[in-house]
One Martini backbone bead per residue (centre of mass of N, CA, C, O) as a GRO file, in nm:
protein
  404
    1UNK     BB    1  -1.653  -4.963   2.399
    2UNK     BB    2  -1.422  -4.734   2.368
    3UNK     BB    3  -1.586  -4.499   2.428
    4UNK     BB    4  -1.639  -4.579   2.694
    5UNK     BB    5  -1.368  -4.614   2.808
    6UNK     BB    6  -1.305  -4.313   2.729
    7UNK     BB    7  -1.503  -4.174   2.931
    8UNK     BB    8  -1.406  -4.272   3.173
    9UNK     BB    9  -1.070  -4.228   3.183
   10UNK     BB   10  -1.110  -3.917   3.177
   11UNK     BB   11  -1.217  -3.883   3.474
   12UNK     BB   12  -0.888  -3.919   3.586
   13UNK     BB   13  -0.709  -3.792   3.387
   14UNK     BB   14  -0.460  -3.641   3.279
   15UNK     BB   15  -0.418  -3.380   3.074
   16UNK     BB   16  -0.186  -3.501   2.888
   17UNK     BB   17  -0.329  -3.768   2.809
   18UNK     BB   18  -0.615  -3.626   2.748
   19UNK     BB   19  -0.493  -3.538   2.492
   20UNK     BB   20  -0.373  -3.714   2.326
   21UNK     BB   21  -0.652  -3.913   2.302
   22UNK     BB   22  -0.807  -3.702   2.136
   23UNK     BB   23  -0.616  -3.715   1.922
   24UNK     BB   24  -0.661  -3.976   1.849
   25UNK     BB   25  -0.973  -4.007   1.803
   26UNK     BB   26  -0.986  -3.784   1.622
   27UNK     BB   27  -0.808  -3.914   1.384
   28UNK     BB   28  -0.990  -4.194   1.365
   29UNK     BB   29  -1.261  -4.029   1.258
   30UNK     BB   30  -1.164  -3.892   1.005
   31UNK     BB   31  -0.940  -4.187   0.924
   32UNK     BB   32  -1.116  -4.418   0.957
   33UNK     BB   33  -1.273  -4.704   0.958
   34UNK     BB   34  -1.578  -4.654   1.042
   35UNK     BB   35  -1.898  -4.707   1.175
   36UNK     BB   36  -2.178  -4.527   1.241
   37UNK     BB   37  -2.167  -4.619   1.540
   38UNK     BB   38  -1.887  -4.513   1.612
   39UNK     BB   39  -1.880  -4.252   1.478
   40UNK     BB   40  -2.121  -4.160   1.696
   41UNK     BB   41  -1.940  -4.237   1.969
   42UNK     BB   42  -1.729  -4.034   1.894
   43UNK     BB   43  -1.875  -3.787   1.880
   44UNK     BB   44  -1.942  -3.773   2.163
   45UNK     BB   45  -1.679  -3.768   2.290
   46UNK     BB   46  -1.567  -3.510   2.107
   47UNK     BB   47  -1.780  -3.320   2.231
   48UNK     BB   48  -1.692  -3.348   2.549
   49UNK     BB   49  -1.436  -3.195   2.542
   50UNK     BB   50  -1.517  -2.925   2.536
   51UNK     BB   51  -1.563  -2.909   2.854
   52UNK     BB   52  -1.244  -2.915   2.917
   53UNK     BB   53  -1.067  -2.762   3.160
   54UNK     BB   54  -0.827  -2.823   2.978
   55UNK     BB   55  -0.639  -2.634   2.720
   56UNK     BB   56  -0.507  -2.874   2.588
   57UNK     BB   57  -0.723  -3.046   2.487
   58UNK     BB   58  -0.863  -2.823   2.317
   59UNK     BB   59  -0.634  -2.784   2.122
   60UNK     BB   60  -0.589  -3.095   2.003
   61UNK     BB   61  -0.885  -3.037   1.867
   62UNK     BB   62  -0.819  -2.832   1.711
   63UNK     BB   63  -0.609  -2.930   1.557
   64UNK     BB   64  -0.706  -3.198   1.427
   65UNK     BB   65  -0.988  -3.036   1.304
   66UNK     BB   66  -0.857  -2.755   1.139
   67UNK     BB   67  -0.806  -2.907   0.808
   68UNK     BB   68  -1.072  -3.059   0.833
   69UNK     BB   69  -1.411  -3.146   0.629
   70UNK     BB   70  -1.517  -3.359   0.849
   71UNK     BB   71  -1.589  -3.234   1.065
   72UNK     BB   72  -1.743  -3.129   1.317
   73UNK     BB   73  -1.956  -2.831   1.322
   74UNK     BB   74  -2.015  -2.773   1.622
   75UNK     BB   75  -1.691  -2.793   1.702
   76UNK     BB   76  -1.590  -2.555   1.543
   77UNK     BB   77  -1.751  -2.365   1.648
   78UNK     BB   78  -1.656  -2.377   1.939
   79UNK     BB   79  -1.390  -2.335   1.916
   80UNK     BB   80  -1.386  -2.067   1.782
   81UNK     BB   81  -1.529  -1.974   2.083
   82UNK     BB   82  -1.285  -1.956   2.258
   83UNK     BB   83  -0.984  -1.909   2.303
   84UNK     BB   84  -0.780  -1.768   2.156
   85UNK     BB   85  -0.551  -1.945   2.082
   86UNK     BB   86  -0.777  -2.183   1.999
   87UNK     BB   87  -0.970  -2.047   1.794
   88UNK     BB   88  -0.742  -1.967   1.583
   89UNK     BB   89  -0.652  -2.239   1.455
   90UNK     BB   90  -0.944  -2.216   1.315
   91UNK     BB   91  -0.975  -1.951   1.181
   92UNK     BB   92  -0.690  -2.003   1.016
   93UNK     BB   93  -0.828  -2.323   0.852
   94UNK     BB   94  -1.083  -2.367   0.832
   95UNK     BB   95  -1.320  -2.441   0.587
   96UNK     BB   96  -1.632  -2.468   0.760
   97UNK     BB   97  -1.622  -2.156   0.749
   98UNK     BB   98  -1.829  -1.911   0.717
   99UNK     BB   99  -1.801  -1.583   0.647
  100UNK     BB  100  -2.057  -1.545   0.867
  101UNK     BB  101  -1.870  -1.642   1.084
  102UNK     BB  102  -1.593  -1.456   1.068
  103UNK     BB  103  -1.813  -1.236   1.123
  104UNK     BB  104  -1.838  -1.290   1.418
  105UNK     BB  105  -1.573  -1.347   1.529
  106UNK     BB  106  -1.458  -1.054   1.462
  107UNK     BB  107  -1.642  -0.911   1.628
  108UNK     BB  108  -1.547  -1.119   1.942
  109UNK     BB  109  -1.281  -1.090   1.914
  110UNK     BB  110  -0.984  -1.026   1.911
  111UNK     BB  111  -0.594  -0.950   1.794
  112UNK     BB  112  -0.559  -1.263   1.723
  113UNK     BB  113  -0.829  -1.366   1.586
  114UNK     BB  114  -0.833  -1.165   1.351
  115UNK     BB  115  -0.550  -1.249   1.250
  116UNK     BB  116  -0.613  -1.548   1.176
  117UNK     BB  117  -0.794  -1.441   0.939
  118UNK     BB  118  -0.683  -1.258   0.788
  119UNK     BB  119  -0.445  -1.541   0.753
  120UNK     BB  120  -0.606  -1.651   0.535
  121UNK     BB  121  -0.667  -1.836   0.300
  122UNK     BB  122  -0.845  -1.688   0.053
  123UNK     BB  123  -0.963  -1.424   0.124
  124UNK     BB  124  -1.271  -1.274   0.174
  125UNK     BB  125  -1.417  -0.992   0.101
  126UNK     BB  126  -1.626  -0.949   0.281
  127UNK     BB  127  -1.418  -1.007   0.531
  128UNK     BB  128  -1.239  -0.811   0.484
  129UNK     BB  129  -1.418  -0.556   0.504
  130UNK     BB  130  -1.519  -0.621   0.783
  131UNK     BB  131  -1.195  -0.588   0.934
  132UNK     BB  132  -1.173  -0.271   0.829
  133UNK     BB  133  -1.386  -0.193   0.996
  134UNK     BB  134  -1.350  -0.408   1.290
  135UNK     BB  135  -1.064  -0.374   1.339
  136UNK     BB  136  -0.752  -0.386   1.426
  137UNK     BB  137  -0.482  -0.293   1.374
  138UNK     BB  138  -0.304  -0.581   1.385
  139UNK     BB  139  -0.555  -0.696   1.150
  140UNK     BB  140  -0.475  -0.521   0.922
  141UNK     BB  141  -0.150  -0.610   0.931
  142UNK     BB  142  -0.250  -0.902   0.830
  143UNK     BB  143  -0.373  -0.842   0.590
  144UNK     BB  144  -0.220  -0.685   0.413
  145UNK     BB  145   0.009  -0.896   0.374
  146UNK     BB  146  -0.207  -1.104   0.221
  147UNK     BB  147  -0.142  -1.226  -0.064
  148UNK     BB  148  -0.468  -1.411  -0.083
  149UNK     BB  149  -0.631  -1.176  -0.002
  150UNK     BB  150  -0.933  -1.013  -0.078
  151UNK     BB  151  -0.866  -0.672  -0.111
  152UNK     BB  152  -1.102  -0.403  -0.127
  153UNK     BB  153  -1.042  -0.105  -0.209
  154UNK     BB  154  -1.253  -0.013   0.001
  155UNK     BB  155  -1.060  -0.134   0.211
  156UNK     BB  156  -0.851   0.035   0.215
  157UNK     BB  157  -0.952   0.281   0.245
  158UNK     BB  158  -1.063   0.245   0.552
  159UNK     BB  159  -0.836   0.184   0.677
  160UNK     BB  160  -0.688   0.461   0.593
  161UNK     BB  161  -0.849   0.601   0.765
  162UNK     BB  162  -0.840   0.461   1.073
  163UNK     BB  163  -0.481   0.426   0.986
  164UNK     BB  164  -0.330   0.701   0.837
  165UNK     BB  165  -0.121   0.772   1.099
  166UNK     BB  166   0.050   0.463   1.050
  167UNK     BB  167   0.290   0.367   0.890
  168UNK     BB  168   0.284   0.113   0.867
  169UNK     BB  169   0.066   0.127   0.744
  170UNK     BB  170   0.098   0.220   0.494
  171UNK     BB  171   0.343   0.032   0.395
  172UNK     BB  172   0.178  -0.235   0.362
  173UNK     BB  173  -0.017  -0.096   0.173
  174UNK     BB  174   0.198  -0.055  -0.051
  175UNK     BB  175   0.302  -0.331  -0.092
  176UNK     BB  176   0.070  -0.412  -0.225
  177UNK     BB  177  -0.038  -0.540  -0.514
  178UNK     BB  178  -0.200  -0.370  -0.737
  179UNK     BB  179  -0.248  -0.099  -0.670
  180UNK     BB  180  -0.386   0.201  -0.710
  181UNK     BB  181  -0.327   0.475  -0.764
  182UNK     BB  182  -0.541   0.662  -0.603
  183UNK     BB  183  -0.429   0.540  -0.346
  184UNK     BB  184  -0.141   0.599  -0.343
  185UNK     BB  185  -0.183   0.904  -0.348
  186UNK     BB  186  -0.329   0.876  -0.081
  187UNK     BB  187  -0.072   0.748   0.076
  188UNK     BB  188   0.149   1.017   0.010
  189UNK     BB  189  -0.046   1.211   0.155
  190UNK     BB  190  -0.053   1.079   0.471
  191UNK     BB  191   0.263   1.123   0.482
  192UNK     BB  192   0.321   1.403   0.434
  193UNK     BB  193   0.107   1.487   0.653
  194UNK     BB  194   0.268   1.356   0.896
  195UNK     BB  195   0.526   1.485   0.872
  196UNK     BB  196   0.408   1.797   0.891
  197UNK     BB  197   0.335   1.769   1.148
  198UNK     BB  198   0.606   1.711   1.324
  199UNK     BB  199   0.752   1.950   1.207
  200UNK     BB  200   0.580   2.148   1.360
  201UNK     BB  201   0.543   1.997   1.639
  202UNK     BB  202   0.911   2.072   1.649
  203UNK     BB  203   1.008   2.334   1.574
  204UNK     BB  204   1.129   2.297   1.232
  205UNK     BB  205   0.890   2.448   1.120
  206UNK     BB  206   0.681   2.615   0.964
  207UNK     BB  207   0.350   2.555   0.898
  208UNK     BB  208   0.299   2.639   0.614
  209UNK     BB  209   0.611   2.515   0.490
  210UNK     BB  210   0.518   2.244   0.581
  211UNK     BB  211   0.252   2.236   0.367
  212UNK     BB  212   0.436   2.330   0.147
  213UNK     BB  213   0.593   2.061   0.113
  214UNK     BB  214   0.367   1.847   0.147
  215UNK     BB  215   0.213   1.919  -0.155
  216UNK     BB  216   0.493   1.872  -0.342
  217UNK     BB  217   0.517   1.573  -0.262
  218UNK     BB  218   0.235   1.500  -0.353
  219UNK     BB  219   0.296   1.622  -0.664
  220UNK     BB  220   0.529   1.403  -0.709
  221UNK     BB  221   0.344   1.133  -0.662
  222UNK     BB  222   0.154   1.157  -0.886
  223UNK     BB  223   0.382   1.158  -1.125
  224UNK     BB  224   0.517   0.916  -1.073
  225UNK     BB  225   0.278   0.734  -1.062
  226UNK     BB  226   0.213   0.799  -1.381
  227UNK     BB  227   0.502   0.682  -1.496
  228UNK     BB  228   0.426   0.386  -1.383
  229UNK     BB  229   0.192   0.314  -1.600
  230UNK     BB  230   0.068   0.318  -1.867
  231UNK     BB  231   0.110   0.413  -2.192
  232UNK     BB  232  -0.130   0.524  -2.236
  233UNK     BB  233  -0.269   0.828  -2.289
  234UNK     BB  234  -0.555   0.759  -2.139
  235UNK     BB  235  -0.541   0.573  -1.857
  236UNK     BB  236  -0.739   0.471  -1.605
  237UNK     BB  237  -0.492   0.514  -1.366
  238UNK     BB  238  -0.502   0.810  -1.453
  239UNK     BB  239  -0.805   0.891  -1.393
  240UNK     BB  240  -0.832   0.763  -1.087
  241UNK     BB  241  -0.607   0.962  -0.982
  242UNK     BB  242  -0.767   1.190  -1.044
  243UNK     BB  243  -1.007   1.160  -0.907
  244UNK     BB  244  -0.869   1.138  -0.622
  245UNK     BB  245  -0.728   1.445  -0.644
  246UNK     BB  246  -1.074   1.558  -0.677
  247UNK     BB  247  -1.186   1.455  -0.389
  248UNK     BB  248  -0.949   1.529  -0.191
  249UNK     BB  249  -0.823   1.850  -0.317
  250UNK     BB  250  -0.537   1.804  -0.505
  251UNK     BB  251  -0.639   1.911  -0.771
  252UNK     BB  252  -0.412   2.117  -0.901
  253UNK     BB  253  -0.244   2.343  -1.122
  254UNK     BB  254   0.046   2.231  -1.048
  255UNK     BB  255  -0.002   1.957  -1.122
  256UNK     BB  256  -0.061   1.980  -1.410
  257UNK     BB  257   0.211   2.181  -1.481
  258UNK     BB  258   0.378   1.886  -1.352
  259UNK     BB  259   0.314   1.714  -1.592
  260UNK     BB  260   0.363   1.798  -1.825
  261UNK     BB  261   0.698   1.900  -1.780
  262UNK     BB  262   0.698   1.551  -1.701
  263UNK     BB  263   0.584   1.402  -1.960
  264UNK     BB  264   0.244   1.383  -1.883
  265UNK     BB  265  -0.007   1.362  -2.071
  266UNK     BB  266  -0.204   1.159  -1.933
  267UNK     BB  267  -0.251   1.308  -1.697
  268UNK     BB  268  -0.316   1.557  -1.807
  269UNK     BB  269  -0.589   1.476  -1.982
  270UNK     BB  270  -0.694   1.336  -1.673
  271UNK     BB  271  -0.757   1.619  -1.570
  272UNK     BB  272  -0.937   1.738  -1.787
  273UNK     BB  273  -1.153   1.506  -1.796
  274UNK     BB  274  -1.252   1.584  -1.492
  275UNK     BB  275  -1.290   1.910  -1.492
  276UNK     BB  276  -1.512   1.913  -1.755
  277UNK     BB  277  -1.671   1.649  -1.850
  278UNK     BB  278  -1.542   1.540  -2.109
  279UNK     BB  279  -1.437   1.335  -2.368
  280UNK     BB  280  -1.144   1.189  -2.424
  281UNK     BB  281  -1.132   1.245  -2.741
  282UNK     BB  282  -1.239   1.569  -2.719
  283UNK     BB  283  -0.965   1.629  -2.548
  284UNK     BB  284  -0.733   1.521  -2.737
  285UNK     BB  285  -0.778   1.699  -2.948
  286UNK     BB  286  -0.734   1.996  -2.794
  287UNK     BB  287  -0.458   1.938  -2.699
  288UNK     BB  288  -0.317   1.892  -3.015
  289UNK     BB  289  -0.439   2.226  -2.993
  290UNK     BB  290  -0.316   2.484  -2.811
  291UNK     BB  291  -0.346   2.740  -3.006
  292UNK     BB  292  -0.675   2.750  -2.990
  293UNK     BB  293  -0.966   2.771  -2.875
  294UNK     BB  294  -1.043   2.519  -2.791
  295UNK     BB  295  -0.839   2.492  -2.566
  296UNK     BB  296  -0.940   2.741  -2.434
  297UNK     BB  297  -1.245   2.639  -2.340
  298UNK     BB  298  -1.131   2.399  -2.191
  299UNK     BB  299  -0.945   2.525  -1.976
  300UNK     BB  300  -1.230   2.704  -1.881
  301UNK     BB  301  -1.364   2.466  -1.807
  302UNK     BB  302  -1.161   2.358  -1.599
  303UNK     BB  303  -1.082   2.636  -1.450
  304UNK     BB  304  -0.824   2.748  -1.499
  305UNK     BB  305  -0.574   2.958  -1.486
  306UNK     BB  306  -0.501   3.231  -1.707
  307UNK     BB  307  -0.215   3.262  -1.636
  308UNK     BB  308  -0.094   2.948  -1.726
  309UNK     BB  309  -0.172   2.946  -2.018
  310UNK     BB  310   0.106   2.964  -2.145
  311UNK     BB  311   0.255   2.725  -2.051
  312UNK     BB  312   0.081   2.497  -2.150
  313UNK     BB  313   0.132   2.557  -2.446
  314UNK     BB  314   0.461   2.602  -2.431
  315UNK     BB  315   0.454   2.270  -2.376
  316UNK     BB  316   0.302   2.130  -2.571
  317UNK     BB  317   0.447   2.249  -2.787
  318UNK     BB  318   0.739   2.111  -2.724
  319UNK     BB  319   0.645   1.838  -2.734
  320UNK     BB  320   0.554   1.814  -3.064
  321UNK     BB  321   0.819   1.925  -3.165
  322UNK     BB  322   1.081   1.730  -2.959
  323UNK     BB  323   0.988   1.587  -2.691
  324UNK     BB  324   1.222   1.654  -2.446
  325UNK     BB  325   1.018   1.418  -2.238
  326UNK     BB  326   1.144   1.139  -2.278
  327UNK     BB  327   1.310   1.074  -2.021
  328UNK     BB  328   1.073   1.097  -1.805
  329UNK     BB  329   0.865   0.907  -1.815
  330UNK     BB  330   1.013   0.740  -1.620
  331UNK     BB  331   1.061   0.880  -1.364
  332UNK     BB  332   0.903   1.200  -1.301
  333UNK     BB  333   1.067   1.413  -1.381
  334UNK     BB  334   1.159   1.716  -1.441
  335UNK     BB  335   1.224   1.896  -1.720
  336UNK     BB  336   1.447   2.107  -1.815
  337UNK     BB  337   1.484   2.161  -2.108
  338UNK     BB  338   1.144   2.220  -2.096
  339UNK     BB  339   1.179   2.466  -1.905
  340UNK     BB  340   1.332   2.655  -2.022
  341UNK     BB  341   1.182   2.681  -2.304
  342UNK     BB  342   0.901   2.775  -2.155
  343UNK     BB  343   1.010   3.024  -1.984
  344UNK     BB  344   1.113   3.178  -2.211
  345UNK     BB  345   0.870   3.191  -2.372
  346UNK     BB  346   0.714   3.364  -2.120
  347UNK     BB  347   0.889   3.598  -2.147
  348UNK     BB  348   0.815   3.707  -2.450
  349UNK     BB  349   0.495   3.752  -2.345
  350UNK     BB  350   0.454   3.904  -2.024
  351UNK     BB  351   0.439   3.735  -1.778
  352UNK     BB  352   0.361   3.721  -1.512
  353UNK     BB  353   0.510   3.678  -1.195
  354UNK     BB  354   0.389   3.410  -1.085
  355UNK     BB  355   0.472   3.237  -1.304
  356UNK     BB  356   0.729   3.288  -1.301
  357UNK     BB  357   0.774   3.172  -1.008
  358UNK     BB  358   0.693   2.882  -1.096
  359UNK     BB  359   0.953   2.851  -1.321
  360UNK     BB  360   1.152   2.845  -1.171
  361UNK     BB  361   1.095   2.622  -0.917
  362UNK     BB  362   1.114   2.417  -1.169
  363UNK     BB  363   1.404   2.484  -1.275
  364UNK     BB  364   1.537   2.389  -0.990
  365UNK     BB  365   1.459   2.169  -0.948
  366UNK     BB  366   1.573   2.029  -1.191
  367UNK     BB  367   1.831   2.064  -1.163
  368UNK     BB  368   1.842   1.914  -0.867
  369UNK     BB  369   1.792   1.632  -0.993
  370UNK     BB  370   1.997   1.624  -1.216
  371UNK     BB  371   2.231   1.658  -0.988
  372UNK     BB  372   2.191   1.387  -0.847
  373UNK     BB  373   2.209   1.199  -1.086
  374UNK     BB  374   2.478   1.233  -1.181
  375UNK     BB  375   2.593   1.155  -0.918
  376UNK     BB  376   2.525   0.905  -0.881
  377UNK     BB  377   2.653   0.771  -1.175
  378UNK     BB  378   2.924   0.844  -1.094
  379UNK     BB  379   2.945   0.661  -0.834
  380UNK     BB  380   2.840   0.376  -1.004
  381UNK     BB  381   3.150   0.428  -1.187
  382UNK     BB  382   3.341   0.467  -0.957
  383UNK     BB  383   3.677   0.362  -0.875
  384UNK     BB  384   3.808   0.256  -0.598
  385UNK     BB  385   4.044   0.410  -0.402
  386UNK     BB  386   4.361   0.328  -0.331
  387UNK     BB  387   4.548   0.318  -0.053
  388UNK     BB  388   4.852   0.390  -0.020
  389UNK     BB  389   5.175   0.280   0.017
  390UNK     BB  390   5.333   0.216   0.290
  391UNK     BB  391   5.721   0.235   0.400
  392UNK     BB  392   5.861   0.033   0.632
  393UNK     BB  393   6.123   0.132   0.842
  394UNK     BB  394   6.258  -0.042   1.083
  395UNK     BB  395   6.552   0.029   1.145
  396UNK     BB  396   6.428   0.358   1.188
  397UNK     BB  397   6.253   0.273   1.450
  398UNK     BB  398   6.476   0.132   1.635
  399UNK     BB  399   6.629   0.318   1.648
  400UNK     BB  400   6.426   0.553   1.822
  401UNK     BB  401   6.411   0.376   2.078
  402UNK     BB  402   6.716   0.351   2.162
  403UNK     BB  403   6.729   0.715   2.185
  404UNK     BB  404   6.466   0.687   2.394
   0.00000   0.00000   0.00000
């Protein structure tokens, strides 16, 4: 009889009234003890209300019915597909949405709808992946920054392909917890390359030069990130960033020559077993005789430039000998005191030009990186200098006054 009468009653009440009371008897079907009769004569009365005219009414409905798992399924459905408001509060809560009714509601809903999904917690892989392909930007970095989304690298992945030009997407997706080093690498290059193209389209630098800044910029953030990884020789997070880096096309001599140099042996190991294709332990121990026949194999085998060979030799040698990139470990910065004992060496053995060219410009980097160091340094142990005490004469102040 309450729900006749109340069915009834909203065919002349105002919208904000009629707002109340569904919400008052959606509360009272979820958590009241109703028996079987009313509780079906409940179901039929909020069933109704999904028709009403007025969105007050179905909001209170999705309110009331958003966070609990008694709730009709039929009613979540509905609500889930109304007007974007309405929806995401069900579709940012509701339990009771399956996967594949998420990734329905996400194929035809808007980038408010999107988002409510993406900021669900607990999102599932599965649910994230599909956001990832058919996600607008803004739902994409609401997915990002949800740290409870299980959002797997190949979604990952797919963002950065569809928005790495997008410097927000790139911040966001660089702060998510564990990211794999290989993505990171993929984030700094797109961060490099998006930089090299606004430089260039800017007439602030040529186009080669500014390619090349951004190259260089790519192969130190690779030997940073691998300086921050396991402290393994060679690391899993190693290999992955190696194997990104020659999908890429970014796994350059120069890079493998720039991890020895700044103390990553690891990375180094693993930049050798990707391109030759050896097992890691039967590569680890060709570079442990650097000067033997076997590593000269290994090299040619991973196809790396024979002018280079004696610089590769004369830093392993140095590394095995007095291990000068130990404070690199920490930084990824290339070691000076290294690069400079590595040119000399390759100085007394009559080395091409190119070779002296690109160890002069990692000496030069390194002395300019230690000296920036060193200036931080300084700055943050420099104790503030007071201005001097200036002594105000009133008095000599005061006849200036009076003679003027």
């Amino acid at each position: 009889m309450i729900v006749q009468r109340f069915l009834q009653w909203v065919q002349a009440a105002p919208a904000g009234a009629r707002a109340e009371a569904t919400s008052a008897l959606a509360r009272a079907y979820l958590y009241s003890d109703l028996d079987d009769v009313e509780r079906g004569d409940a179901e039929i009365a909020l069933t109704s209300m999904l028709d009403d005219a007025s969105p007050l009414v179905r909001r209170a409905l999705a309110e009331a019915f958003a966070g609990a798992r008694a709730a009709p399924h039929h009613c979540i459905s509905a609500l889930a597909t109304d007007q974007s408001d309405i929806a995401a509060i069900v579709l940012a809560r509701s339990p009771m949405l399956s996967d594949d009714e998420l990734v329905d509601c996400a194929a035809i809903g808007d980038a408010y709808c999107q988002s409510a999904i993406a900021l669900r917690p607990g999102l599932s892989a599965p649910v994230a992946a599909a956001l990832a392909e058919i996600g607008v930007r803004e739902a994409l970095i609401s997915l990002a920054v949800n740290p409870a989304a299980d959002v797997p690298e190949t979604a990952l992945r797919r963002m950065l392909e569809r928005f790495g030009d997008d410097g927000e997407m790139r911040e966001v997706i660089l702060s998510r917890p564990d990211l794999p080093a290989g993505l990171r690498s993929d984030l700094v290059a797109a961060t490099a390359d998006a930089l090299a193209t606004f430089v260039f389209g800017r007439d602030w630098m040529p186009e080669e030069r500014a390619r090349r800044v951004a190259r260089e910029a790519t192969e130190k953030g690779a030997v940073i990130i691998a300086a921050g990884e396991d402290e393994e020789c060679v690391a899993p997070s190693c290999l992955d960033l190696a194997r990104r880096l020659r999908l890429s096309g970014r796994l350059t001599p120069g890079l493998a020559l720039r991890a020895l140099l700044s103390g990553q042996r690891g990375l180094f190991d693993a930049i050798l077993i990707e391109l030759s294709g050896l097992p890691a332990a039967r590569v680890v121990g060709l570079v442990n005789r650097p000067n033997g026949s076997g590593f000269a194999a290994l090299y040619a085998r991973a196809k790396l430039p024979a002018t280079l060979l004696p610089a590769f030799r004369a830093t392993l040698q140095a590394l095995a000998d007095i291990g000068l990139a130990a404070d690199a470990d920490v930084t990824g910065r290339l070691s000076l005191p290294l690069v400079s004992r590595v040119r000399a060496a390759c100085e007394a053995a009559s080395p091409t030009q190119g070779l002296m060219s690109i160890l002069r410009q990692f000496e030069a980097e390194a002395a300019r990186e230690d000296a920036r160091h060193a200036r931080a340094e300084l700055a943050a142990r420099a104790v503030p200098m007071q201005a001097p005490r200036v002594e105000i004469d009133l008095a000599a102040i005061e006849a200036v006054l009076a003679a003027a």
